[in-house]
ROSE-4610 file (N, C-alpha, C; in Angstrom, 1 decimal, always signed):
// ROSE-4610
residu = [X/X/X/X/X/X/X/X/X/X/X/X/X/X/X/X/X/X/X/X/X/X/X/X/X/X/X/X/X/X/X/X/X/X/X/X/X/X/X/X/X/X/X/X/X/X/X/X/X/X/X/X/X/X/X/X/X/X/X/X/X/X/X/X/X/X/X/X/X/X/X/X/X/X/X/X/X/X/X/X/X/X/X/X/X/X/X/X/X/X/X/X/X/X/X/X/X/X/X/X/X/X/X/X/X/X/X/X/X/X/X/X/X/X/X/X/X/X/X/X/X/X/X/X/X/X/X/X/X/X/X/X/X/X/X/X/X/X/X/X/X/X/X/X/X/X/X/X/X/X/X/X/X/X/X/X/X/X/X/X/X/X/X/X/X/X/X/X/X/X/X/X/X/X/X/X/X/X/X/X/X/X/X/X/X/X/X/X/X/X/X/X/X/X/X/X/X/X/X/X/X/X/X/X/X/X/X/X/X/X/X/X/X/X/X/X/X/X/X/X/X/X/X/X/X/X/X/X/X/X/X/X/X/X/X/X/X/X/X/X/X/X/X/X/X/X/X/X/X/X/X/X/X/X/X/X/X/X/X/X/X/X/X/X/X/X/X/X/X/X/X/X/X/X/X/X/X/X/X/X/X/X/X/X/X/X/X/X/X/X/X/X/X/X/X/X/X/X/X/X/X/X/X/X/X/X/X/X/X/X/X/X/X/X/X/X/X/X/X/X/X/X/X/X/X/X/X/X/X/X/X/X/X/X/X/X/X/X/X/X/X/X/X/X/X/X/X/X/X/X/X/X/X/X/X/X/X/X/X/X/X/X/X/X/X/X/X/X/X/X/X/X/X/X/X/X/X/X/X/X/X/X/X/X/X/X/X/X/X/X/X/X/X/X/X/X/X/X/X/X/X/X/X/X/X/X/X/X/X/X/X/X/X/X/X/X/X/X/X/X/X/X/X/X/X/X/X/X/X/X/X/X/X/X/X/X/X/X/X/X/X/X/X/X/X/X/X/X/X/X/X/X/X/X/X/X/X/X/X]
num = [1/1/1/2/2/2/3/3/3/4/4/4/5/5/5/6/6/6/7/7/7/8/8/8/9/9/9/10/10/10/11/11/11/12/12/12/13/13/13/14/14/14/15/15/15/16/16/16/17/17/17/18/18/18/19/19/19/20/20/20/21/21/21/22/22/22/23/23/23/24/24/24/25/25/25/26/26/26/27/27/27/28/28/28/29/29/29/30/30/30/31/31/31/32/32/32/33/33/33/34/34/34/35/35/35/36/36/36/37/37/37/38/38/38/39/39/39/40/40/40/41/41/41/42/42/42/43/43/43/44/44/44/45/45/45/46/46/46/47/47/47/48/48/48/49/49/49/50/50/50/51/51/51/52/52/52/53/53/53/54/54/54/55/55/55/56/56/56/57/57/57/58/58/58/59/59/59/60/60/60/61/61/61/62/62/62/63/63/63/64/64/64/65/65/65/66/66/66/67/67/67/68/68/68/69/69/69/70/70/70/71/71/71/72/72/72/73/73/73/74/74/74/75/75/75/76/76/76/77/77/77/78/78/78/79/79/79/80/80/80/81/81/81/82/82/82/83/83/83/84/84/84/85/85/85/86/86/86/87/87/87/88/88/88/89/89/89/90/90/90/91/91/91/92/92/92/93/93/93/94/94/94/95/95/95/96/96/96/97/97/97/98/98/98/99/99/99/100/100/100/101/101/101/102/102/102/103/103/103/104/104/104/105/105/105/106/106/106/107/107/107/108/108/108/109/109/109/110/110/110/111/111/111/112/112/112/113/113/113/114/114/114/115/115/115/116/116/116/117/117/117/118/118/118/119/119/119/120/120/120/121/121/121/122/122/122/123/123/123/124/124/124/125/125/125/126/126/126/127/127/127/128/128/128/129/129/129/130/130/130/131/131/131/132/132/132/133/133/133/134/134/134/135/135/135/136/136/136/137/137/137/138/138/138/139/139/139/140/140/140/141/141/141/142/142/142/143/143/143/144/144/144/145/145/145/146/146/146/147/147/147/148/148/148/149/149/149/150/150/150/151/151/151/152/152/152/153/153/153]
x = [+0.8/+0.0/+0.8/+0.5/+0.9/-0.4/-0.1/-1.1/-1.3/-2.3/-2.5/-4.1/-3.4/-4.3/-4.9/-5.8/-6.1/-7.8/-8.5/-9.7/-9.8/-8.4/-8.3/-9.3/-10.1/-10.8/-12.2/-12.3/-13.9/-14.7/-15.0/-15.7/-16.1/-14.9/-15.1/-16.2/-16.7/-18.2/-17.3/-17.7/-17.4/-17.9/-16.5/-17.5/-18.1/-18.7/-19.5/-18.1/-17.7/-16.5/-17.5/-18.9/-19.3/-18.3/-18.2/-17.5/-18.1/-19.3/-20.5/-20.8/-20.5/-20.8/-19.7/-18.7/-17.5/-17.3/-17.2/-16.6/-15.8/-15.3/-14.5/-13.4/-12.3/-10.7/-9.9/-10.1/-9.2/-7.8/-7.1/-5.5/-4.7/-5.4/-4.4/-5.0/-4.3/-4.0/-3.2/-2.5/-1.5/-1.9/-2.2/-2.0/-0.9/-0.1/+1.2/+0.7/+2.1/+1.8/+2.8/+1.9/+2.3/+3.5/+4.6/+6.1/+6.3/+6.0/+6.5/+6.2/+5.1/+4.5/+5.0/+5.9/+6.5/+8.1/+8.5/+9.7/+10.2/+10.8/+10.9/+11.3/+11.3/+11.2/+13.7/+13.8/+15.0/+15.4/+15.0/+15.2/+15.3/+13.7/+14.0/+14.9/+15.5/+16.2/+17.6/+17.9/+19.2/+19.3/+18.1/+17.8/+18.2/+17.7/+17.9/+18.9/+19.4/+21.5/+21.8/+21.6/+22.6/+22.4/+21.2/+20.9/+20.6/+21.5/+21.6/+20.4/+19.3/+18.1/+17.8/+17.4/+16.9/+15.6/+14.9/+13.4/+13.5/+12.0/+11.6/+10.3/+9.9/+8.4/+8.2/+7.0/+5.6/+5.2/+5.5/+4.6/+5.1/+5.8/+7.2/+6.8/+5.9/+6.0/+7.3/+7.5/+8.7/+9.2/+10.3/+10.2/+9.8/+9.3/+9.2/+10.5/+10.3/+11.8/+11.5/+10.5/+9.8/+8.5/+8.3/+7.3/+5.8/+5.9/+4.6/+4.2/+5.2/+5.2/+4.3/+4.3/+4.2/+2.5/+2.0/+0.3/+0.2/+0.5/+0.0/-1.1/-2.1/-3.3/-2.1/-2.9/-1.8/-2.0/-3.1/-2.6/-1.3/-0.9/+0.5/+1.8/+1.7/+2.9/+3.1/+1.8/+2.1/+2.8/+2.3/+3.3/+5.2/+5.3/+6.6/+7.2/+6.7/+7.7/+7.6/+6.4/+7.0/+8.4/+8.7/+9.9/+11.2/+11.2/+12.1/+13.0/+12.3/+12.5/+12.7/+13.5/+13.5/+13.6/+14.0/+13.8/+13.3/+12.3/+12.4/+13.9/+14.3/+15.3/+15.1/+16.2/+16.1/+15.0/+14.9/+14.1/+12.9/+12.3/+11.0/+11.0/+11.5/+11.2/+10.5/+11.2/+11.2/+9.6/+9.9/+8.9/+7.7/+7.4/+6.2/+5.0/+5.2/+4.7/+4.3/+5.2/+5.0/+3.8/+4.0/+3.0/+1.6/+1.9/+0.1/-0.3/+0.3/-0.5/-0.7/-0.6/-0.7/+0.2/+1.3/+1.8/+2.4/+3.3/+3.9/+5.9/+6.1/+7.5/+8.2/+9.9/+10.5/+11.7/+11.8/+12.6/+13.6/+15.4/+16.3/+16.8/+17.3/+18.0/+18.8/+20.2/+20.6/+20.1/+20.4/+20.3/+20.4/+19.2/+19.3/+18.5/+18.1/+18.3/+16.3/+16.2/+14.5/+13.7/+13.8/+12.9/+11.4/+11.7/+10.7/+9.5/+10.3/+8.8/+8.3/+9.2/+8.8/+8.1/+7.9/+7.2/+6.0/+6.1/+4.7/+4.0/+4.4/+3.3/+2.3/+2.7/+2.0/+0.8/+1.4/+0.7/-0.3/+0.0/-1.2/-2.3/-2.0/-2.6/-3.7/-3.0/-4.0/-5.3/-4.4/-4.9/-6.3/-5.9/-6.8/-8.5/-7.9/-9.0/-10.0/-9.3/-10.5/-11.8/-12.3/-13.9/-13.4/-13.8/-13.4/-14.3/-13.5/-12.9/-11.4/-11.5/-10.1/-9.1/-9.1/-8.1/-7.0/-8.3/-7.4/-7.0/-7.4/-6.7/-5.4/-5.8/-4.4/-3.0/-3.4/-2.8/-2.2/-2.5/-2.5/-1.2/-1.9/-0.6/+0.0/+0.5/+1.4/+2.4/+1.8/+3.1/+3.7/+3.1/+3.3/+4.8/+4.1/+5.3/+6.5/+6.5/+7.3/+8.3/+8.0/+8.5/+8.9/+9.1/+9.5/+10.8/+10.3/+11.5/+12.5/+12.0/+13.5/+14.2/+13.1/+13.5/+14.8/+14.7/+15.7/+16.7/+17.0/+17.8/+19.1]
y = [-1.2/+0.0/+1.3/+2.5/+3.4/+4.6/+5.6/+7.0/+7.1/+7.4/+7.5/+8.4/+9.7/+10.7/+10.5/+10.1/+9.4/+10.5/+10.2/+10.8/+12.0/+12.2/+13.7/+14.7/+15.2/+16.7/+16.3/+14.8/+14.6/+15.6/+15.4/+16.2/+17.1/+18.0/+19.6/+20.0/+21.3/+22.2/+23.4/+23.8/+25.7/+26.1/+27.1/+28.3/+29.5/+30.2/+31.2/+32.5/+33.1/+33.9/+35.9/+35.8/+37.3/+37.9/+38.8/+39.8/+40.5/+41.1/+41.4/+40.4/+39.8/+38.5/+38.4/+38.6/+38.4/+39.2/+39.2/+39.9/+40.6/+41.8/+42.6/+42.5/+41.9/+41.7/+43.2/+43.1/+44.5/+44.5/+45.6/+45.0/+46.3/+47.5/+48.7/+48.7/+48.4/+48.2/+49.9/+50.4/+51.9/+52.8/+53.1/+54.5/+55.5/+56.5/+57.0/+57.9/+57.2/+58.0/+59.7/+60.5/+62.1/+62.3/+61.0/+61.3/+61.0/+60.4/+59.3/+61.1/+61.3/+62.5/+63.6/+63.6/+65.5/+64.9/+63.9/+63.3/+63.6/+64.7/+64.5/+63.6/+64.1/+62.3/+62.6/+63.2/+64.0/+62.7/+63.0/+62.6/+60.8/+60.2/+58.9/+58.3/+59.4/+58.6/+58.5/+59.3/+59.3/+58.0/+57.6/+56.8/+55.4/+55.5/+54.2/+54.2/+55.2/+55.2/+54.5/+54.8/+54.4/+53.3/+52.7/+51.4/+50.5/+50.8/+50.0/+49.5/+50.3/+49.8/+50.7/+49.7/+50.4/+49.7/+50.7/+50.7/+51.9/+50.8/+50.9/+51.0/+51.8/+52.1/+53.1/+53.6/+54.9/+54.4/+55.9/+55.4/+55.1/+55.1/+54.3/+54.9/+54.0/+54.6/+55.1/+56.3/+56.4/+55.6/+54.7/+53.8/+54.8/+53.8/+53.7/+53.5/+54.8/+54.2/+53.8/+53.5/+52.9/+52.0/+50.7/+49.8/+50.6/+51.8/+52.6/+53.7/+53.6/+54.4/+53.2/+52.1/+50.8/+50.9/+51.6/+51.6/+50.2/+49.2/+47.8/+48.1/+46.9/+46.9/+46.7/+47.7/+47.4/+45.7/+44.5/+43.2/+43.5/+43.4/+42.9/+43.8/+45.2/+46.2/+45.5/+45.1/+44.8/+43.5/+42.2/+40.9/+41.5/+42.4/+42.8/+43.5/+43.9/+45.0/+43.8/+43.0/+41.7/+41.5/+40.9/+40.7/+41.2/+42.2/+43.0/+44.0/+43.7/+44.4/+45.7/+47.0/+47.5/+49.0/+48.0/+49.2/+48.6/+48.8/+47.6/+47.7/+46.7/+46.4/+47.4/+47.4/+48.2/+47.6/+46.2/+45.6/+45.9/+45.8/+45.6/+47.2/+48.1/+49.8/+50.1/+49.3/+49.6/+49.1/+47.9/+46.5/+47.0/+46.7/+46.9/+48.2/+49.0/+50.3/+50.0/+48.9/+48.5/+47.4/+46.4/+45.1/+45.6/+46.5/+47.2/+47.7/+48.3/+49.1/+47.8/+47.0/+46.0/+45.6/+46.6/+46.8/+45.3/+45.2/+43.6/+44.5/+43.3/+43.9/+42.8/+43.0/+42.0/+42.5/+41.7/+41.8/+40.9/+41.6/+40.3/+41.1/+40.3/+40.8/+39.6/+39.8/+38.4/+37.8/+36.7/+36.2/+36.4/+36.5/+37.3/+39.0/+39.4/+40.7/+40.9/+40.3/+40.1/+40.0/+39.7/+39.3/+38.8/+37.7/+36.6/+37.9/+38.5/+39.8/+40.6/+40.8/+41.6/+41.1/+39.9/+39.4/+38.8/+38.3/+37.6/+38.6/+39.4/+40.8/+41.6/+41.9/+42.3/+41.1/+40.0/+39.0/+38.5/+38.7/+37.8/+39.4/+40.2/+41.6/+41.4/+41.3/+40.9/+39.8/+38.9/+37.4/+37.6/+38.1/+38.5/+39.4/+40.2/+41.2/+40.9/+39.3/+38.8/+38.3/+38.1/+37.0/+35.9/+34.8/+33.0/+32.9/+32.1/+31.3/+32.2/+33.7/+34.3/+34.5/+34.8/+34.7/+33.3/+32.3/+31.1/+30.7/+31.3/+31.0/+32.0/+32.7/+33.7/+33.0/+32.4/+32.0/+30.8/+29.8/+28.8/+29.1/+30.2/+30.7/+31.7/+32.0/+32.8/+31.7/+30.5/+29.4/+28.9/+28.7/+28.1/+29.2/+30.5/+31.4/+31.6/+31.4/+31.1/+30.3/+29.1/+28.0/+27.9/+28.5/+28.7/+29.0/+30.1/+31.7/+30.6/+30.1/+29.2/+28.1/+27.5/+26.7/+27.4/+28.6/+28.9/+29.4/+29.9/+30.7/+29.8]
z = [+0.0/+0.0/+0.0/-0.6/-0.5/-0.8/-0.3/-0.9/-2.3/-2.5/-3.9/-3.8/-4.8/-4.8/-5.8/-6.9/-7.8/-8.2/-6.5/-6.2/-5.6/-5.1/-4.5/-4.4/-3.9/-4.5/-5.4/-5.6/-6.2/-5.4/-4.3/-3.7/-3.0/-3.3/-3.3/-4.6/-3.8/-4.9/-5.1/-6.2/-6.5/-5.6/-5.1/-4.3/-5.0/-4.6/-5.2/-4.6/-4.6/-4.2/-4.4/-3.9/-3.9/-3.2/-3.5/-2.3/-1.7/-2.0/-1.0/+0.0/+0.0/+0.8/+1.8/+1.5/+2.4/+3.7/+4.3/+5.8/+5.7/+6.0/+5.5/+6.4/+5.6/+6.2/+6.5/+7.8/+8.4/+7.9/+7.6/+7.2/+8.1/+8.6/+9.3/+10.3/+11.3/+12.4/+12.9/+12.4/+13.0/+12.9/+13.4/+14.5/+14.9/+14.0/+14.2/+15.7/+16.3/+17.7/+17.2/+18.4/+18.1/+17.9/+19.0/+18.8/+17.5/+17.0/+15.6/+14.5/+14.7/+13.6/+13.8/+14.8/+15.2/+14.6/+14.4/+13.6/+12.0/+11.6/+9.9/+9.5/+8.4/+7.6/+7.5/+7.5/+7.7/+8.7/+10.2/+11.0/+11.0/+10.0/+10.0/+8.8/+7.8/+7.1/+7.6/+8.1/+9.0/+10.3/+10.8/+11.6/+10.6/+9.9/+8.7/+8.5/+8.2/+7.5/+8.6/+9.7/+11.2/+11.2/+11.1/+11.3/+10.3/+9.1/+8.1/+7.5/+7.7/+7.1/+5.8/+4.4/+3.4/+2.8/+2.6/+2.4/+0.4/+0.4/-1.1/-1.5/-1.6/-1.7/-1.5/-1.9/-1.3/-0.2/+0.8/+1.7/+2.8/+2.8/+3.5/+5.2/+6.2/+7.2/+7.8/+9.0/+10.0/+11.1/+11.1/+11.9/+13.8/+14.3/+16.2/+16.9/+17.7/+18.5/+19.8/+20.3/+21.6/+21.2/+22.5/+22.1/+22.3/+23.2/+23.3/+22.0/+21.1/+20.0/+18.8/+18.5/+17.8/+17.9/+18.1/+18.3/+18.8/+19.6/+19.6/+20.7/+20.9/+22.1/+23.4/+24.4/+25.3/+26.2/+25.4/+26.3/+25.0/+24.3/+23.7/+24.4/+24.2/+25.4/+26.1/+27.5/+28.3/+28.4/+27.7/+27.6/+26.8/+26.2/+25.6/+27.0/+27.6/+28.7/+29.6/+29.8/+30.8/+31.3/+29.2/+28.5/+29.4/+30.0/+29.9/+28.7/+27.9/+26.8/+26.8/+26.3/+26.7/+25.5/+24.1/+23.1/+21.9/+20.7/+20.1/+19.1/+18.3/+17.9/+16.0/+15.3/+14.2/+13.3/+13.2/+12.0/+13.0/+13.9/+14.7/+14.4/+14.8/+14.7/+13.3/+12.3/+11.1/+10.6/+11.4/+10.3/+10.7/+12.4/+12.8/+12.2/+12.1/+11.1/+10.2/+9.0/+7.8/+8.2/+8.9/+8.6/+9.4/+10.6/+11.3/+10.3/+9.4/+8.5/+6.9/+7.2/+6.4/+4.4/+4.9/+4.0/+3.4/+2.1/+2.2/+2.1/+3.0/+3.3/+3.5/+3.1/+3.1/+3.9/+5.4/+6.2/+6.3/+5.8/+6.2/+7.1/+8.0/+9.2/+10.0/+10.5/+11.2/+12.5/+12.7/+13.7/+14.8/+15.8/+17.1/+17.1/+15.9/+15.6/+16.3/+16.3/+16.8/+15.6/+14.5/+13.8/+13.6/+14.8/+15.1/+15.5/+16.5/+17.1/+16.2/+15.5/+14.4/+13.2/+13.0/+12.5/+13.3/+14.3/+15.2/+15.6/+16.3/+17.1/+16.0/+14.9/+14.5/+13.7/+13.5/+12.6/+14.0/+15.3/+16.3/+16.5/+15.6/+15.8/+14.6/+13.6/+12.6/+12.6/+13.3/+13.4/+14.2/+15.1/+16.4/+15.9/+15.1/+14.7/+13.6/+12.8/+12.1/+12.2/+11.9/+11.9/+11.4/+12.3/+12.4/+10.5/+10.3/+9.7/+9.6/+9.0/+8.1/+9.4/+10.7/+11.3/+11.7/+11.8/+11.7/+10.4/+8.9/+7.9/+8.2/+8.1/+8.6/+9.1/+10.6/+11.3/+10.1/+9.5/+9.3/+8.0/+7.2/+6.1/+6.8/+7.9/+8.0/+9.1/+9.5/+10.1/+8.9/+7.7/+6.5/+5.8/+6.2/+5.2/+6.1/+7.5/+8.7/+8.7/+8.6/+7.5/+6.8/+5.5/+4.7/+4.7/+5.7/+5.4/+6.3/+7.3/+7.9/+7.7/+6.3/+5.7/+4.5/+4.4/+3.2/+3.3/+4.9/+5.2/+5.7]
């Protein structure tokens, strides 16, 4: 014996895909705090030089230099300062801005550098704010693209 997909999928139906019908998928989450908005843009590209970070695009939020700057709900602050955490790191300052506001961004950064928060905190932000079925697909393709990325690196 072995698997054999042969009948796979007989029994899936078309879905009907209305969009009127669909639940409307939140994707911005941000909220620029006052500090962030009294910042020129002056100020964050110089912030970038220092910190080796380059960005491409319109639109381009200002990175956060504090976890209370990051618009997150304060149960997530509050579990990060648990942490002891105490500034977020260059890719999380940068990223977070980008993915609350639902942007698609590609973050390489080395090992250790916090990545992982910078990718999960905003993605359990999103996850959180859907209507069941879409947050657990969410969840489901964003362990999958998780995966990946650590599969290739």
């Amino acid at each position: 014996g072995g698997f054999s997909s042969g009948a796979m999928g007989d029994g899936l139906r078309r879905i009907d895909w209305d969009i009127s019908k669909l639940p409307v998928f939140e994707k911005n989450f941000y909220m620029e705090h006052p500090a962030v908005s009294k910042r020129d843009e002056q100020h964050a590209n110089e912030w970038r030089r220092d910190n080796e970070i380059n960005v491409i695009g319109r639109g381009v939020p200002k990175p956060v230099m504090t976890f209370e700057e990051a618009s997150m709900p304060e149960y997530v602050l509050k579990e990060v300062l648990k942490q002891g955490f105490t500034k977020p790191s260059p890719i999380q300052s940068q990223g977070w801005p980008m993915a609350l506001l639902g942007r698609d961004m590609i973050g390489i950064s080395a090992t250790g550098s916090g990545k992982t928060l910078a990718f999960l905190l905003p993605a359990m932000i999103h996850i959180n704010a859907q209507v069941f079925p879409y947050g657990f697909l969410a969840l489901v393709n964003i362990i999958f693209v998780r995966a990946v990325s650590y599969s290739s690196i």
